[in-house]
LUMMIVO-655341 format. One record per residue: residue in one letter; x, y, z of N, C-alpha, C, O, CB in turn. Coordinates in Angstrom, 3 decimals. Each point is the difference from the previous one (the first is absolute). Glycine has a CB too. Example, Ala and Ser with C-alpha at 12.3 -4.5 7.8 and 13.67 -1.06 7.14 Angstrom:
2
A,13.190,-5.690,7.800,-0.890,1.190,0.000,0.900,1.200,0.000,1.036,-0.019,0.665,-2.928,-1.154,0.581
S,1.542,2.223,-1.966,0.820,1.190,0.060,-0.770,1.090,0.730,0.509,1.108,0.169,0.675,-1.736,-2.314
//
This chain:
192
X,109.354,63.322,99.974,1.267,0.239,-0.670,-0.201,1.040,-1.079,-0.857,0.017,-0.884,1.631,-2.359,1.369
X,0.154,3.171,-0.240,-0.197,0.720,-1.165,-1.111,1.364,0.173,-0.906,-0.082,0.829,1.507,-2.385,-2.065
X,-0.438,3.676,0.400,-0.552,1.012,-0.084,0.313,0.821,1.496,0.741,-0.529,0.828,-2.459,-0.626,-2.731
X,1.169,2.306,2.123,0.463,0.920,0.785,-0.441,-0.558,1.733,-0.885,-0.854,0.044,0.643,2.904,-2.355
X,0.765,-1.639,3.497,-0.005,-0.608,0.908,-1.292,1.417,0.475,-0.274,1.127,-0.411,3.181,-2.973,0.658
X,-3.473,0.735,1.031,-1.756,0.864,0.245,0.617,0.968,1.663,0.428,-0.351,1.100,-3.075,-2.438,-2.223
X,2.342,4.172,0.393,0.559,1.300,1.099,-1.351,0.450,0.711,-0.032,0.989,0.732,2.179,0.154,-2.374
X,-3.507,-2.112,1.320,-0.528,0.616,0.703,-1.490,-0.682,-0.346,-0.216,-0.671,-1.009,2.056,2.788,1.196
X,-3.142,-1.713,1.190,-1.276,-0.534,-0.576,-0.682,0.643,0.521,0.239,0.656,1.014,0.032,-2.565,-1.455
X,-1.895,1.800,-0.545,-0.627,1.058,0.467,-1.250,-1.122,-0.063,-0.381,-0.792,-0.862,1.685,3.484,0.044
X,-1.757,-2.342,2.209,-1.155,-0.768,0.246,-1.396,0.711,0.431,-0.159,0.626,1.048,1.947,-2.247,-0.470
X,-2.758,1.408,-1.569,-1.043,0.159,0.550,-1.549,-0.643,0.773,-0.117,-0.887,-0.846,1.633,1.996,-0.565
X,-2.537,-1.297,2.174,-0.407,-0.499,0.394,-1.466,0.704,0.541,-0.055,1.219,0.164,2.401,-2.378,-0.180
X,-3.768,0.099,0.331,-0.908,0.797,-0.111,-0.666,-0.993,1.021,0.135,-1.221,0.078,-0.034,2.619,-2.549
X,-0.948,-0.440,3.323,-0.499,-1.355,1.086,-1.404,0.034,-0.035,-0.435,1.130,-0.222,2.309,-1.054,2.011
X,-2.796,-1.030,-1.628,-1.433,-0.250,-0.219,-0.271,1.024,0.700,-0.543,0.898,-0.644,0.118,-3.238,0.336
X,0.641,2.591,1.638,-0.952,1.169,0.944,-0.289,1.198,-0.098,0.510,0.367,-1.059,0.120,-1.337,2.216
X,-1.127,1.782,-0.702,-1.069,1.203,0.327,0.041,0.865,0.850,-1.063,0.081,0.616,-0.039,-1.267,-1.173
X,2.132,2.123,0.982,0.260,0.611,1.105,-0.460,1.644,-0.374,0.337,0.688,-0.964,1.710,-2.634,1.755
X,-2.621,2.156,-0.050,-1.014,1.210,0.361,1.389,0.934,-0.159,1.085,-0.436,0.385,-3.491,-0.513,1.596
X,2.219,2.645,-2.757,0.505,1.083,0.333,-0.262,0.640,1.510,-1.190,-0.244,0.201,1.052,0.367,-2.691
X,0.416,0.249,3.110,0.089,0.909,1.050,1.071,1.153,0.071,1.229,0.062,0.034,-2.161,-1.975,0.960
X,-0.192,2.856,-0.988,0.686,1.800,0.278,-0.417,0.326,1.307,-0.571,-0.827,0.711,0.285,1.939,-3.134
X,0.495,-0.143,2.729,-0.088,1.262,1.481,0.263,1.146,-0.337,1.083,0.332,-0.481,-0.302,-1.591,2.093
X,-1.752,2.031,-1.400,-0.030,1.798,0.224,0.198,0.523,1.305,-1.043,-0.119,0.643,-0.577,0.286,-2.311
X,2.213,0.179,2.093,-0.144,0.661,0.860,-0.205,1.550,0.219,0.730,0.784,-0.608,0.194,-2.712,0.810
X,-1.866,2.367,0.625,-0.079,1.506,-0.060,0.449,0.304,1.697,-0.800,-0.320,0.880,-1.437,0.646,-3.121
X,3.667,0.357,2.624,0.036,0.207,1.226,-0.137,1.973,0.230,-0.181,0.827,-0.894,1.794,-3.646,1.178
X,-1.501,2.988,0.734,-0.305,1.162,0.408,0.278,0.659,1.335,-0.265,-0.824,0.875,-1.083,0.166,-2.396
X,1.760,1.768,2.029,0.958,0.456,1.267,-0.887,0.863,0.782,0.363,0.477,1.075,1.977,-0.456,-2.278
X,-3.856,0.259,0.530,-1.360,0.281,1.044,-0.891,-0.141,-0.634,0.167,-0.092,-1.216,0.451,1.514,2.528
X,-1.787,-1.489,-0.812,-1.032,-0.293,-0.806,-0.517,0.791,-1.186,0.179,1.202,-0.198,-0.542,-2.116,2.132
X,-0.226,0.159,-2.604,-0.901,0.887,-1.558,-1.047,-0.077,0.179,-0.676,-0.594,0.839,1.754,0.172,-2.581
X,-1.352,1.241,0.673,-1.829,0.279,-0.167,0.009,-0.084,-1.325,-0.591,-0.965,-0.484,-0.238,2.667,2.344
X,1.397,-0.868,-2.647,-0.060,-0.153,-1.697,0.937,-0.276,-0.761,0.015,0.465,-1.139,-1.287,0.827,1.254
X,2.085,-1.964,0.261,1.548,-0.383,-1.239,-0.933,-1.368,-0.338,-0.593,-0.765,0.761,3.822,1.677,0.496
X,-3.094,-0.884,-2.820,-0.363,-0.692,-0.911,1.149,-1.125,-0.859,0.942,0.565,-0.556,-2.668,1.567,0.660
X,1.667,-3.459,-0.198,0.731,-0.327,-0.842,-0.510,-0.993,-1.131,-1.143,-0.441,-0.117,2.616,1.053,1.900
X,-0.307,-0.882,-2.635,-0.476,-0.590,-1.782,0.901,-1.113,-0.134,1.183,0.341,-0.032,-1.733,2.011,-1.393
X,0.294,-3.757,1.325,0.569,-0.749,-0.636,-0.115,0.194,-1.594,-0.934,0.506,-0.623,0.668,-1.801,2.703
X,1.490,0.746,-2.580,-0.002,0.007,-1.421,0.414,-1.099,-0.660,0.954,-0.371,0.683,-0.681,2.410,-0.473
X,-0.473,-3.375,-1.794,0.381,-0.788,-0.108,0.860,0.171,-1.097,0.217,1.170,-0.312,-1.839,-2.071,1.507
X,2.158,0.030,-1.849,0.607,0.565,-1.603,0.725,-1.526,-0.202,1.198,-0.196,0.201,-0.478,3.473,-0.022
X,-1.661,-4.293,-0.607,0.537,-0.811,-0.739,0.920,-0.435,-0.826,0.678,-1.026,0.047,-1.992,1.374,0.507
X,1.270,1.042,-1.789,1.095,0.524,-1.274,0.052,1.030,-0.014,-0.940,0.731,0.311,0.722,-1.991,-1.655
X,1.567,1.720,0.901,0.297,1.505,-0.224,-1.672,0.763,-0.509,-0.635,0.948,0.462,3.726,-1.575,-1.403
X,-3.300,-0.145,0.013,-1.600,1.167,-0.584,-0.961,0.184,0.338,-0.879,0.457,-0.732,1.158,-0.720,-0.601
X,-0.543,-0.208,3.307,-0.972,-0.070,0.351,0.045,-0.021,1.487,0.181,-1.010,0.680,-0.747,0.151,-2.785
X,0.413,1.878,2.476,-0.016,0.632,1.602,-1.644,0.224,0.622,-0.807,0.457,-0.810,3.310,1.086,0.158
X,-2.878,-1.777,1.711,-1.407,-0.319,0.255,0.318,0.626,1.465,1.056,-0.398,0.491,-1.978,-1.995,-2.149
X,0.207,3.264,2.385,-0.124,0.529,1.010,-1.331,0.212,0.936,-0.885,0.648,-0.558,2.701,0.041,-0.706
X,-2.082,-1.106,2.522,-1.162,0.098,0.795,-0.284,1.067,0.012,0.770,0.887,-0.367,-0.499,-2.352,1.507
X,-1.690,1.711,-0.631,-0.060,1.186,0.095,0.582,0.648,2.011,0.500,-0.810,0.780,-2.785,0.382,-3.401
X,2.076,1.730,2.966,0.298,-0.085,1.135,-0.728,-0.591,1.113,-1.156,0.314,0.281,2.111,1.223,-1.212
X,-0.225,-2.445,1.596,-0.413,-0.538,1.419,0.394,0.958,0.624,0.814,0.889,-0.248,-0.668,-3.147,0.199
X,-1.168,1.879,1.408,0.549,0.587,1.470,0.904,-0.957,0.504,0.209,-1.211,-0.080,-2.283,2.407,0.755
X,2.695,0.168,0.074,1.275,-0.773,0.682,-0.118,-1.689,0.508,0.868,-0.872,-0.019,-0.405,3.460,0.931
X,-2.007,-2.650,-0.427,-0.156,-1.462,1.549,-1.445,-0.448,-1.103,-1.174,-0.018,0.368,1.966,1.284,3.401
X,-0.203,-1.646,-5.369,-1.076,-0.571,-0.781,-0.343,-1.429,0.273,0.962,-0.727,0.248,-0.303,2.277,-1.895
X,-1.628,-1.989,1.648,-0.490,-1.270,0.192,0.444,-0.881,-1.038,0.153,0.189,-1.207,-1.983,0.694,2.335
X,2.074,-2.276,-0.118,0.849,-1.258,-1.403,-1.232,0.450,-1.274,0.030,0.465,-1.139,1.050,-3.510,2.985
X,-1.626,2.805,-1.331,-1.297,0.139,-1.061,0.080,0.674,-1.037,0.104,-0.586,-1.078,-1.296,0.459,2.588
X,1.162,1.611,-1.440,0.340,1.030,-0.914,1.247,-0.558,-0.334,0.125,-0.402,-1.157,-1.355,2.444,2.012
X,2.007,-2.130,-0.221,1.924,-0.221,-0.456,-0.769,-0.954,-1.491,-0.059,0.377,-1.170,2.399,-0.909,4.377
X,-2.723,-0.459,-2.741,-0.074,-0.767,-0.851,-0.845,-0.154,-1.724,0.175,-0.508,-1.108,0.391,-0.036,3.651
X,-1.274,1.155,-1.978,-1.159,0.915,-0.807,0.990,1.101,-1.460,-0.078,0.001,-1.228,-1.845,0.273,4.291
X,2.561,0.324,-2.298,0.213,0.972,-0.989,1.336,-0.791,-0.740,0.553,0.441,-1.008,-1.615,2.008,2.441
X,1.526,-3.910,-0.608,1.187,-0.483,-0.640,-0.982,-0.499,-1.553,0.171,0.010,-1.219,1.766,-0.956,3.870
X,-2.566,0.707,-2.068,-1.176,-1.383,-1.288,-0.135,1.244,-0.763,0.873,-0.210,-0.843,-2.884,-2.070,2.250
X,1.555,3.364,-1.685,-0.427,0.746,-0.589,0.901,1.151,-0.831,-0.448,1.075,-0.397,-1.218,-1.907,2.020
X,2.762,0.449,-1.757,0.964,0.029,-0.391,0.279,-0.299,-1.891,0.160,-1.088,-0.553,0.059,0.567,3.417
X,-0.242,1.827,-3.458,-0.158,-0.531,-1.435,-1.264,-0.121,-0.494,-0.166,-0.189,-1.205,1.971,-0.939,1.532
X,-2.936,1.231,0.610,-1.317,0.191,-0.568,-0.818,1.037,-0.349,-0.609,0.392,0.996,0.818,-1.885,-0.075
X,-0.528,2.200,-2.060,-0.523,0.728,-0.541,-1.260,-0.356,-0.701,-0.371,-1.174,-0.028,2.425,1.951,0.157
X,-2.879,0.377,-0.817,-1.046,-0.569,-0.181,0.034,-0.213,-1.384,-0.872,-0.706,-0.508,-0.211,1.560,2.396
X,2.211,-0.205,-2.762,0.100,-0.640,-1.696,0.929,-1.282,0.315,-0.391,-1.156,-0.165,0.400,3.704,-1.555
X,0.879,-2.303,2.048,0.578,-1.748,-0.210,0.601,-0.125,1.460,0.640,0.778,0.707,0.264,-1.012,-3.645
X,-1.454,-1.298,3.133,0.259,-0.644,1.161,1.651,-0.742,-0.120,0.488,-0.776,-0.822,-3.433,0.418,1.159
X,3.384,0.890,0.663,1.839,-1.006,-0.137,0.088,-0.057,1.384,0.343,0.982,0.660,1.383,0.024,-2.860
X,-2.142,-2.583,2.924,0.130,-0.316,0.693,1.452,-0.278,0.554,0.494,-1.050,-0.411,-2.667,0.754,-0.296
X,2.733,0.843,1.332,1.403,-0.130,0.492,-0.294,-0.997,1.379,0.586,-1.074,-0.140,0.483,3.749,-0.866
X,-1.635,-2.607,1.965,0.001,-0.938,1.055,-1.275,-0.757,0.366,-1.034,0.668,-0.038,2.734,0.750,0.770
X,-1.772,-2.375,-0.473,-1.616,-0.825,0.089,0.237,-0.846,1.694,-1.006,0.000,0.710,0.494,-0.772,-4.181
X,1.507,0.249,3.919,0.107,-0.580,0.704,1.297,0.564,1.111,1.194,-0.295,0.050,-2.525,-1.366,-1.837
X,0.291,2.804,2.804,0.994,0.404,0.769,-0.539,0.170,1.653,-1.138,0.466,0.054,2.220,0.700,-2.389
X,-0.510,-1.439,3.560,-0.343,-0.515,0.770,0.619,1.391,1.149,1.199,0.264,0.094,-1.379,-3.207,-1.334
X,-1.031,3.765,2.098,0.788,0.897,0.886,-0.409,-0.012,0.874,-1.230,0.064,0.002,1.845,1.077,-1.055
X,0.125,-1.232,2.449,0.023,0.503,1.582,0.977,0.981,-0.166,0.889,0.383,-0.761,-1.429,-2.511,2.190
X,-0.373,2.504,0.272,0.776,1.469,0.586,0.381,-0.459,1.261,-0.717,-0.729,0.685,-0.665,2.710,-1.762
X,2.720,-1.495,1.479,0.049,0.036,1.567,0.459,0.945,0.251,0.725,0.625,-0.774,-0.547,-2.473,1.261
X,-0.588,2.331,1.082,0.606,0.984,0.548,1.324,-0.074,0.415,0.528,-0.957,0.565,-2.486,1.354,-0.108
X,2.484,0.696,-0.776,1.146,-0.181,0.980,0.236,1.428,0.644,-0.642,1.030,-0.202,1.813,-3.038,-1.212
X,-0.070,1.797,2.252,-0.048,1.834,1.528,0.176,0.933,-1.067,-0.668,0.975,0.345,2.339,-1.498,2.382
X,-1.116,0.777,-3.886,0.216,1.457,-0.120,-0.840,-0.028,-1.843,0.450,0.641,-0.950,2.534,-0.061,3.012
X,-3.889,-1.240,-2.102,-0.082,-0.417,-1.715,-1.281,-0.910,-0.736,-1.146,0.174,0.414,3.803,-0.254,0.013
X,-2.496,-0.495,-1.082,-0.658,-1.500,-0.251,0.466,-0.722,-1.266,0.345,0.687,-0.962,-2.439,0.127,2.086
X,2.122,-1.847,-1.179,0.870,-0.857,-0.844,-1.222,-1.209,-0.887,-0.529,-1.019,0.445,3.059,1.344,1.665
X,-2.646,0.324,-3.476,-1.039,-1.460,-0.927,0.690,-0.498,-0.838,0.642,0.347,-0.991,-2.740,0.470,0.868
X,1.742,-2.177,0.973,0.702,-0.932,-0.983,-0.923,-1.062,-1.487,-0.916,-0.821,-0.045,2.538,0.789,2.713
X,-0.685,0.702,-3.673,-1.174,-0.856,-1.608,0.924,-1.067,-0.098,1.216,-0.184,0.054,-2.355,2.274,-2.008
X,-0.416,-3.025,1.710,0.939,-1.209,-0.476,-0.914,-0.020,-1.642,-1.160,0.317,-0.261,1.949,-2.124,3.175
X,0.475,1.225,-3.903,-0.783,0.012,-1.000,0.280,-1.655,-0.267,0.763,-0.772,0.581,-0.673,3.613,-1.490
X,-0.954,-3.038,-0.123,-0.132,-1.688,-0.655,-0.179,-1.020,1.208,0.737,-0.981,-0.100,1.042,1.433,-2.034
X,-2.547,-0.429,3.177,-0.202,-1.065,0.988,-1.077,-0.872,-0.637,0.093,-1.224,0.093,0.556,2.657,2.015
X,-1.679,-0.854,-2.757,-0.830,-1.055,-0.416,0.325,-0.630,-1.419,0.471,0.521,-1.011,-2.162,0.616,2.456
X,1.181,-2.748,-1.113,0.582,-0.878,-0.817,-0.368,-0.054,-1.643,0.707,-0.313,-0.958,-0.624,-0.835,3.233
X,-1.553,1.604,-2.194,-0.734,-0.198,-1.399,0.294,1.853,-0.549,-0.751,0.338,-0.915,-1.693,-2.831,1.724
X,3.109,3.235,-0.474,0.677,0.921,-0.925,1.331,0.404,-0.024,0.788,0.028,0.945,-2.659,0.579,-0.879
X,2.082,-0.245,-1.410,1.407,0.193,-0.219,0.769,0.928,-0.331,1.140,-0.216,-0.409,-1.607,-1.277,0.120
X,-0.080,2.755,0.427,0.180,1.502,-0.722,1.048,0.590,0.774,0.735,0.915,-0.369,-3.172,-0.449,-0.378
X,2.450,-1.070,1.867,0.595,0.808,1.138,0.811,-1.389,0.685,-0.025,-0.191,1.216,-2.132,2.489,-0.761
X,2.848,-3.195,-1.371,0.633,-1.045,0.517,1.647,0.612,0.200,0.241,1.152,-0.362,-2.114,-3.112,-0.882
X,2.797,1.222,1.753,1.055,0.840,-0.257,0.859,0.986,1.108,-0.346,0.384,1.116,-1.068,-0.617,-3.155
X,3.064,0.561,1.037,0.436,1.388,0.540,-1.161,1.269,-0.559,-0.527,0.232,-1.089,3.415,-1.175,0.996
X,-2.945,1.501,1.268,-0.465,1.481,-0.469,0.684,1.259,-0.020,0.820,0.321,0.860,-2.465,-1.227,-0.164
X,1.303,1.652,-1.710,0.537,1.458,0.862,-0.233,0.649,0.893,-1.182,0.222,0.261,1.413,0.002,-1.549
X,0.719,0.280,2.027,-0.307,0.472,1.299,-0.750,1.185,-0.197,0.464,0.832,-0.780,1.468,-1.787,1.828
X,-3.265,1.234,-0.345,-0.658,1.311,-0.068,0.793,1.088,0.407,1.107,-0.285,0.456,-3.058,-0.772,-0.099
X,1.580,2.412,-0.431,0.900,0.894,0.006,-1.069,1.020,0.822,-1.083,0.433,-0.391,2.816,-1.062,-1.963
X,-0.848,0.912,3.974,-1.487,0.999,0.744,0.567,1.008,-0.539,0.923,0.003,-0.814,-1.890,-0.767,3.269
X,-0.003,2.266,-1.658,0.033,1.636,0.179,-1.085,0.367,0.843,-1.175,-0.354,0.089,2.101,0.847,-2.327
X,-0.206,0.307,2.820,-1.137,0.489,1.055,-0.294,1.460,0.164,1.148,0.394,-0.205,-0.491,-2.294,1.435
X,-1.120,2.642,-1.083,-0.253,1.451,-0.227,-0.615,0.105,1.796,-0.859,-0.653,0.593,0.131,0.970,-3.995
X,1.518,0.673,3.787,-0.406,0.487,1.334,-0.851,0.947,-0.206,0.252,0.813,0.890,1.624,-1.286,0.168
X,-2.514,0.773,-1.522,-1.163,1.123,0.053,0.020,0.794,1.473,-1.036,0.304,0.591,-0.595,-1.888,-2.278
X,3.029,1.882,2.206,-0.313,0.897,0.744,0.227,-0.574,1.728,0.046,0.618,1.063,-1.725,0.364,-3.290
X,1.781,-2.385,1.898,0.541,-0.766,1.283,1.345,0.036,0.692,0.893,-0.721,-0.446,-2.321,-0.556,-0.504
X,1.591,1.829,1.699,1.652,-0.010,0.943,0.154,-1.217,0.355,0.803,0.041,0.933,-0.770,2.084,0.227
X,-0.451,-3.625,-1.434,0.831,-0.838,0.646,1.189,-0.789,-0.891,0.521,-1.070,0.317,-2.612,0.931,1.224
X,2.372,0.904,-2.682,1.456,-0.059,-1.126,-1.093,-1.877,-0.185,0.189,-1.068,0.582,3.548,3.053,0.694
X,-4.680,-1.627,-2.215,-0.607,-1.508,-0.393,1.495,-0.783,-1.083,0.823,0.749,-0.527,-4.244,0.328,0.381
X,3.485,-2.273,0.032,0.786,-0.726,-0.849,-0.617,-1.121,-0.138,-0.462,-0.633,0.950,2.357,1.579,-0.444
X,-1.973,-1.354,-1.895,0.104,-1.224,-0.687,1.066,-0.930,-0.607,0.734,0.440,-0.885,-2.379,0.686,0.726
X,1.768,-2.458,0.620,0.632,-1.117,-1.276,-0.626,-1.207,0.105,-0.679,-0.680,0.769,2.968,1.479,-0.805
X,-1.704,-0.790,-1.226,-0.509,-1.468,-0.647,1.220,-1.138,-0.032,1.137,0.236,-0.408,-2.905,1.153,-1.290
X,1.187,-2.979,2.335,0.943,-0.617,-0.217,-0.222,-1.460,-0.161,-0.738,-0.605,0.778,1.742,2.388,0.229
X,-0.206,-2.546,-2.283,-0.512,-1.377,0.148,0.654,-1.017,1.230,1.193,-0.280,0.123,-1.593,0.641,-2.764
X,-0.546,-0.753,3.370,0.257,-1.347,0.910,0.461,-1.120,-0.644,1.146,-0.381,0.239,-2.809,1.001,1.077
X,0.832,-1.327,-2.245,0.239,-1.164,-0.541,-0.531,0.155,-1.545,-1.130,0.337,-0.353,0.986,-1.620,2.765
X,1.240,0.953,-3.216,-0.238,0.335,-1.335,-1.310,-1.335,-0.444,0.006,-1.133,0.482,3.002,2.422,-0.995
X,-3.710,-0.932,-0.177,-0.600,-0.964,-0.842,0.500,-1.091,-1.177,0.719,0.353,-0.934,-1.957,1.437,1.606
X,0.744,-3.203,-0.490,0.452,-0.480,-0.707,-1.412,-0.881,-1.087,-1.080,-0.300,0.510,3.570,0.517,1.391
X,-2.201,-0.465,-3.213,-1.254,-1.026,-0.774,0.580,-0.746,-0.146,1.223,0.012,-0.136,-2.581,0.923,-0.969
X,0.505,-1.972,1.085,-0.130,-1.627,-0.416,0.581,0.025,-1.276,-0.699,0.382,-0.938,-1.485,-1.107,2.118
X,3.452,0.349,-1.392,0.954,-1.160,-1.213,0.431,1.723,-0.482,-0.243,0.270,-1.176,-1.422,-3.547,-0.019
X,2.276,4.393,2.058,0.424,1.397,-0.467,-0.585,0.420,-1.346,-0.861,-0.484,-0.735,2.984,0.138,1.964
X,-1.187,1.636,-1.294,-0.776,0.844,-0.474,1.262,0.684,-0.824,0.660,0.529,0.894,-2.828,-0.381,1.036
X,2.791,0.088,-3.113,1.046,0.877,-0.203,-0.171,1.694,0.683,-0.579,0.809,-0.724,0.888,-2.525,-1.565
X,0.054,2.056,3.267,0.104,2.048,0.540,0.767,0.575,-1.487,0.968,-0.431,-0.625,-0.134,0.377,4.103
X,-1.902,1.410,-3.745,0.578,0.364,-1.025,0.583,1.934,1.107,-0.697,0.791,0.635,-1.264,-2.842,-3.451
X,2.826,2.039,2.640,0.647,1.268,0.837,0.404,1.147,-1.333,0.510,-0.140,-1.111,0.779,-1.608,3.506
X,-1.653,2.553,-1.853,0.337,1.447,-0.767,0.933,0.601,0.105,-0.113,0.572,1.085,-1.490,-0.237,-1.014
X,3.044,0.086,-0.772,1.067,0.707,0.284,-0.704,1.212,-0.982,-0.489,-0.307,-1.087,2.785,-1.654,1.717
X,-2.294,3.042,-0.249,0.661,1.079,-0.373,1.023,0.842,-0.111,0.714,0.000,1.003,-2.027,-0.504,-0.723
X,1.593,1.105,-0.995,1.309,1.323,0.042,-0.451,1.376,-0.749,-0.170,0.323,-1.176,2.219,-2.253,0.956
X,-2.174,2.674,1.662,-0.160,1.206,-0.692,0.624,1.148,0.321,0.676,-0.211,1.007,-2.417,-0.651,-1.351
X,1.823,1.760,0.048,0.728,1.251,0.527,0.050,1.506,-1.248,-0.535,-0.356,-1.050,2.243,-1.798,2.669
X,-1.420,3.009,-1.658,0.021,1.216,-0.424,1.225,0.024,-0.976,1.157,-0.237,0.347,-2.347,1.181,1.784
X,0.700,-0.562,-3.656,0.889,0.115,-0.585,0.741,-1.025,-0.745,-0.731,-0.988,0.063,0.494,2.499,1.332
X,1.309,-1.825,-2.081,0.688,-1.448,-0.532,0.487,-1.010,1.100,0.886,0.440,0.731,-0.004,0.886,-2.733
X,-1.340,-2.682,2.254,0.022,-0.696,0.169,1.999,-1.017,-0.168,0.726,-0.417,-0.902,-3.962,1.390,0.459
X,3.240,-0.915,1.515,1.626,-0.576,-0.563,0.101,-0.558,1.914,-0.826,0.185,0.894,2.420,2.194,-3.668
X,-0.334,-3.035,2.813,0.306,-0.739,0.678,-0.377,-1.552,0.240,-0.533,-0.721,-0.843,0.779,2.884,1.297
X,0.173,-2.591,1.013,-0.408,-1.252,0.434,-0.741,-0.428,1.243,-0.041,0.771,0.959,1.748,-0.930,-2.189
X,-2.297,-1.026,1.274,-0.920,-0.335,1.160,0.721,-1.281,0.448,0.998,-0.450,-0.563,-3.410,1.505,-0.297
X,1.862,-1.549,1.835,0.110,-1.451,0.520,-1.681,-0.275,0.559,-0.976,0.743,0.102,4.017,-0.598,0.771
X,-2.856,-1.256,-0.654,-1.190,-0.986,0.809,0.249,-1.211,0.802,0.731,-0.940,-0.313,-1.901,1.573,-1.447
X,0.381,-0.478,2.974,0.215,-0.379,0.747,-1.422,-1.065,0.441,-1.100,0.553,0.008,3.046,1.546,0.184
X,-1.878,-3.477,0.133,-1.284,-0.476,0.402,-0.009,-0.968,1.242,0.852,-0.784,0.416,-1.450,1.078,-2.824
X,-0.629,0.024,2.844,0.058,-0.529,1.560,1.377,-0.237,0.556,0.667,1.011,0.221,-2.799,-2.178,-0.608
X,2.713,-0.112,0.673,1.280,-0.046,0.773,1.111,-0.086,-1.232,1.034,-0.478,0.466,-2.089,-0.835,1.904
X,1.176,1.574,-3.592,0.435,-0.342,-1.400,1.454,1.009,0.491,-0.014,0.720,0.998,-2.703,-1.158,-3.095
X,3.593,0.331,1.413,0.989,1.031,-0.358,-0.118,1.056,-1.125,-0.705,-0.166,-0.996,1.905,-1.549,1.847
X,-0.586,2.616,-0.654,-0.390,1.067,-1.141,0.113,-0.189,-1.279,1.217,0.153,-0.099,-0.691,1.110,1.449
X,-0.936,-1.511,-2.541,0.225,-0.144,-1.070,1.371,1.123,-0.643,0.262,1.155,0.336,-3.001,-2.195,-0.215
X,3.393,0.166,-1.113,1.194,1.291,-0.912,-0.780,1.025,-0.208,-1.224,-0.095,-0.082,2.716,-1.311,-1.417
X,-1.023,2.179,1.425,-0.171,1.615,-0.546,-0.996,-0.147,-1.307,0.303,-0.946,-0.726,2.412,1.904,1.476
X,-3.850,-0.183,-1.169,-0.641,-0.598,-0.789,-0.619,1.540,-0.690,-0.824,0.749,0.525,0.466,-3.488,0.880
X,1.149,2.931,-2.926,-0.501,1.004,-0.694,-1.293,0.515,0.087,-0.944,-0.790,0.022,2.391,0.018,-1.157
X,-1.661,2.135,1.194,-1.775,0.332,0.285,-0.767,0.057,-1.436,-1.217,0.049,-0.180,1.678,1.666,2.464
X,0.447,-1.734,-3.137,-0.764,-0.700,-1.256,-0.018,-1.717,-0.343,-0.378,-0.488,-1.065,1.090,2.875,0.123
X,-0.393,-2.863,1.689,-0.175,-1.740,-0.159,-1.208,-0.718,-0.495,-1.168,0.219,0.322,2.494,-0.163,1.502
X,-1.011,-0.668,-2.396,-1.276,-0.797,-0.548,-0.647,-1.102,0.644,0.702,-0.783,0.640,0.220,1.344,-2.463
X,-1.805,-0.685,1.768,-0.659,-1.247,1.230,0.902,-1.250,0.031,0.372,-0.632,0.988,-3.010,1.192,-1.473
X,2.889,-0.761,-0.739,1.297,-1.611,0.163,0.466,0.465,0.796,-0.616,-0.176,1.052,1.427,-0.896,-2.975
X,0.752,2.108,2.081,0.851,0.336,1.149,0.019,0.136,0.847,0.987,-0.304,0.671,-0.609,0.694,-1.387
X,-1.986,0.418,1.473,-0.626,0.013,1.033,0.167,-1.425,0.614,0.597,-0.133,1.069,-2.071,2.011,-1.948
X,1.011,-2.817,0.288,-0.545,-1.612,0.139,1.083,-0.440,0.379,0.059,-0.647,1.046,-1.716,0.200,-2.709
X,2.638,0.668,0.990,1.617,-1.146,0.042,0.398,0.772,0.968,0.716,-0.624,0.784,0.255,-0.314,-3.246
X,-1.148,2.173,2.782,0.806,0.200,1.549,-0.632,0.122,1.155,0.349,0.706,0.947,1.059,0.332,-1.978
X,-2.616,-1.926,0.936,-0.988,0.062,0.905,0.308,-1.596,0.486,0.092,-0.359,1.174,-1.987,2.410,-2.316
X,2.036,-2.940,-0.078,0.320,-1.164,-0.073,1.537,-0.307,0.896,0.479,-1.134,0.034,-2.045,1.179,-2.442
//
């Protein structure tokens, strides 16, 4: 009795289990190569982009995997970005397709979770079979009792800054019109 009537609820929830990230690269191609080279790249946070060095086109899980781990490692300071990442290759008719799984093992946690999706490039050095890369998640990752995702909006562009944006999330409806100078509260309440 009494006080304002309830327009609405917001529920959140977190489940004990452990579900592995899984990505796919694919590199396809319209004749064969000899030297097109390509680069995965990671980027956790805006301030920190990490790039392989070049593979061959038909690189071994091995290497794939190799240069994923090695990622962020230098010889003044070590910033381990991935510890627990898992790669096969398969063939396929015009290409080959590796699939990483990250956070499968149980006793680490660095790599538990959503991830960001790696980001390919491929450089034809000279190959006619029009080489292409993408990257794509299969099954997002999940940790034991979640995790808050912290997501990055930017706005940038040339010159004074004026107008409006919206946002949009997974199956969500578009948020009101939302000043490009807004302050994180406003952001929040029309995200909410």
């Amino acid at each position: 009795t009494g006080g304002n009537p309830i327009d609405g609820y917001f529920v959140e929830w977190w489940t004990s289990g452990k579900s592995p990230e899984v990505q796919v690269v694919r590199l396809l191609y319209t004749s064969p190569l000899s030297a097109t080279t390509f680069t995965l790249s990671f980027s956790p946070n805006p301030t920190i982009k990490k790039e392989t060095s070049n593979l061959p086109w038909n690189a071994s899980p091995d290497l794939v995997r190799r240069e994923l781990l090695n990622l962020g490692w230098d010889e003044s300071r070590d910033s381990l970005l991935l510890s627990d990442v898992k790669v096969m290759r398969s063939t396929l008719a015009n290409g080959y397709l590796w699939t990483v799984t990250y956070g499968d093992n149980p006793d680490r946690q660095l790599n538990d979770g959503d991830q960001v999706c790696l980001v390919g490039s491929v450089t034809s050095n000279g190959d006619l079979g029009t080489p292409s890369i993408t990257v794509s998640t299969i099954r997002d990752g999940q940790r034991p009792q979640g995790l808050n995702e912290i997501q990055y909006l930017q706005i940038i562009g040339t010159g004074t800054l004026s107008g409006f944006y919206r946002i949009k999330f997974l199956g969500s409806e578009w948020t009101n019109y939302i000043p490009v100078h807004a302050d994180a509260e406003y952001v929040k309440q029309a995200l909410e």
